[in-house]
C-alpha positions in Angstrom: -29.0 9.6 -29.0 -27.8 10.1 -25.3 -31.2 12.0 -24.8 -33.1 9.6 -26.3 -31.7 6.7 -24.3 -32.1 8.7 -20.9 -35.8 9.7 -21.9 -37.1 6.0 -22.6 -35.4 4.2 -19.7 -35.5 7.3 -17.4 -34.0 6.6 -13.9 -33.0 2.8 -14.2 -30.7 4.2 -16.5 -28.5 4.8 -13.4 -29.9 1.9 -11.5 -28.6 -0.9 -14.0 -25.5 1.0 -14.6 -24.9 1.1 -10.7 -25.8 -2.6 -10.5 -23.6 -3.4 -13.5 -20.6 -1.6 -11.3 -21.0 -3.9 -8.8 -21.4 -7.0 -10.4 -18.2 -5.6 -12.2 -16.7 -5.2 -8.5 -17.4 -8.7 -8.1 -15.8 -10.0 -10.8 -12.9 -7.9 -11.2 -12.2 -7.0 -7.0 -10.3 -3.9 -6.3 -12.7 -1.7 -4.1 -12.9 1.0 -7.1 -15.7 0.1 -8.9 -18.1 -0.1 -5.5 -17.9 3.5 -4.6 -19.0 4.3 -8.6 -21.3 2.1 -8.3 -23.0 3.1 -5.0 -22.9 6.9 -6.8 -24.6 5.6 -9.9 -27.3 4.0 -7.5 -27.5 7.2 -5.4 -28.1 9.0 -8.4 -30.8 6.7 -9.5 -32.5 7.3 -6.5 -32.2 11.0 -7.0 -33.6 10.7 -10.3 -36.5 8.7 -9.2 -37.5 11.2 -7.1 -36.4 13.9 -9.2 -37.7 13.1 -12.8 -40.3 15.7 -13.5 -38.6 18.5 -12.1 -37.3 20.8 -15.2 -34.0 21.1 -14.1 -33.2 17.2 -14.1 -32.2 17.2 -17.6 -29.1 14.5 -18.6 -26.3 17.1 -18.1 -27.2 17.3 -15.0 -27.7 14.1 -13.5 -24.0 13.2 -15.4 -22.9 16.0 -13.1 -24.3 14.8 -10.1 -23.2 11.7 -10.9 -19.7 12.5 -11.6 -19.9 14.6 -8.0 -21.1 11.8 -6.2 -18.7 9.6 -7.7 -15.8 11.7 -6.2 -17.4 11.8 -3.5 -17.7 8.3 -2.6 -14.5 7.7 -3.8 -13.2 9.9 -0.6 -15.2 8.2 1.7 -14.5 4.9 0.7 -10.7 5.4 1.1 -11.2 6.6 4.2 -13.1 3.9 5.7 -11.0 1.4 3.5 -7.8 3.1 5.5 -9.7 3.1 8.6 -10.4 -0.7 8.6 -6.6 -1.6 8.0 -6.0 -2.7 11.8 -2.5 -3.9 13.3 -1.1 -6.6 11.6 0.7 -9.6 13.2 3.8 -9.2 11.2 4.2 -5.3 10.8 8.0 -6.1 9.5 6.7 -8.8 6.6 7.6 -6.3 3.9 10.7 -4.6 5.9 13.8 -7.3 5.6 16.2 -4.6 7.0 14.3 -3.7 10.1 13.6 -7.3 10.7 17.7 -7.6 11.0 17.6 -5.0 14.3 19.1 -6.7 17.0 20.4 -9.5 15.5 23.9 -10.4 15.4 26.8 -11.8 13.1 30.2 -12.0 12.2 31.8 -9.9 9.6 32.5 -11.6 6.4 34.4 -8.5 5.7 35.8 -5.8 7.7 34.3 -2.8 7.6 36.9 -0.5 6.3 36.2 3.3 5.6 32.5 2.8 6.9 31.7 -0.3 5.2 31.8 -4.6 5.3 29.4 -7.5 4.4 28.1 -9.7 7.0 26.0 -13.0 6.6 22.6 -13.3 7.9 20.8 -16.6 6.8 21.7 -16.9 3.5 21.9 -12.8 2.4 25.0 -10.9 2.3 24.0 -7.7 3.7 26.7 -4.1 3.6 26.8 -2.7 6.4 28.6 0.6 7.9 30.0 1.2 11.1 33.5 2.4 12.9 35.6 0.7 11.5 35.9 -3.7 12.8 38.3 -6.4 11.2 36.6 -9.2 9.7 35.9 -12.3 11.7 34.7 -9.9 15.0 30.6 -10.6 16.2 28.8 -7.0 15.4 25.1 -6.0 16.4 22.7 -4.6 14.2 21.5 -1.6 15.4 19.6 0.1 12.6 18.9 0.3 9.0 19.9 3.1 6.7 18.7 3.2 3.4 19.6 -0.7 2.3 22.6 -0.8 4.6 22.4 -2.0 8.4 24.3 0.2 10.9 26.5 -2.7 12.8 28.1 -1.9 16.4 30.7 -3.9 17.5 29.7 -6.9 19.9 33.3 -7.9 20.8 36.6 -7.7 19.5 39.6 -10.0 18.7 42.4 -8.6 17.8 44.9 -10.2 15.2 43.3 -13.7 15.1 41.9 -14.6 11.4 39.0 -16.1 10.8 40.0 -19.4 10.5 41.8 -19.7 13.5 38.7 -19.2 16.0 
């Protein structure tokens, strides 16, 4: 049935199936369906030019299809990763590294390594030398999900309610 199909519409097999990819592109957007697409086109084209030779049988224009799919799949990703550019906001997606620099005041001392400290409206852990509570820390960097806090100034003894 395959062969019968490929024998009556010969090359615009591929053409409309290429042209069906990217109307399907369109429709349905995720830069996938282009690059198999542009390969089913290619392969079209070769088939145009390539009907009447006897070694273009349907076996192996799936072949160079599937080839040229791959192939185009490659290139596209690389000039899809090429196109990227520098963003404005390089730390949208990176909360903790948008914390560096900043500081607070400990919510809760950092005792064997670790506290909480309030930035905005997030309680973030922390680790550091060890700071009573109440004392301004810097954030210096980001480990995992916890910031690494410095100290920024000490009092000593005085609770948080009496500053």
């Amino acid at each position: 049935m395959i062969e019968r199909i490929f024998s009556e519409l010969g090359p615009w097999n591929w053409m409309i199936l290429g042209f069906a990819l990217l109307a399907l592109e369109i429709v349905i957007p995720g830069v996938f369906l282009l690059w198999i697409g542009v390969a089913a086109i290619v392969t079209g084209a070769l088939s145009l030019a390539l009907w009447e030779v006897g070694f273009w049988v349907w076996q192996t224009q799936v072949l160079v299809f599937l080839a040229l799919s791959l192939l185009s799949a490659i290139v596209g990703k690389r000039i899809m990763t090429g196109t990227g550019g520098d963003t404005d906001e390089p730390l949208l997606n990176r909360r903790g590294e948008q914390m560096i620099g900043r500081t607070a005041t400990l919510e809760e001392a950092i005792s064997e390594g670790y506290g909480r400290i309030r930035i905005g409206d997030t309680l973030w852990r922390v680790k550091g030398s060890d700071v009573p509570a109440g004392n301004r820390v810097r954030v210096i960097a980001v480990e995992g999900g916890d910031l690494v806090v410095e100290a920024e100034q000490m009092i000593s003894g005085a609770s948080p309610r009496e500053r």
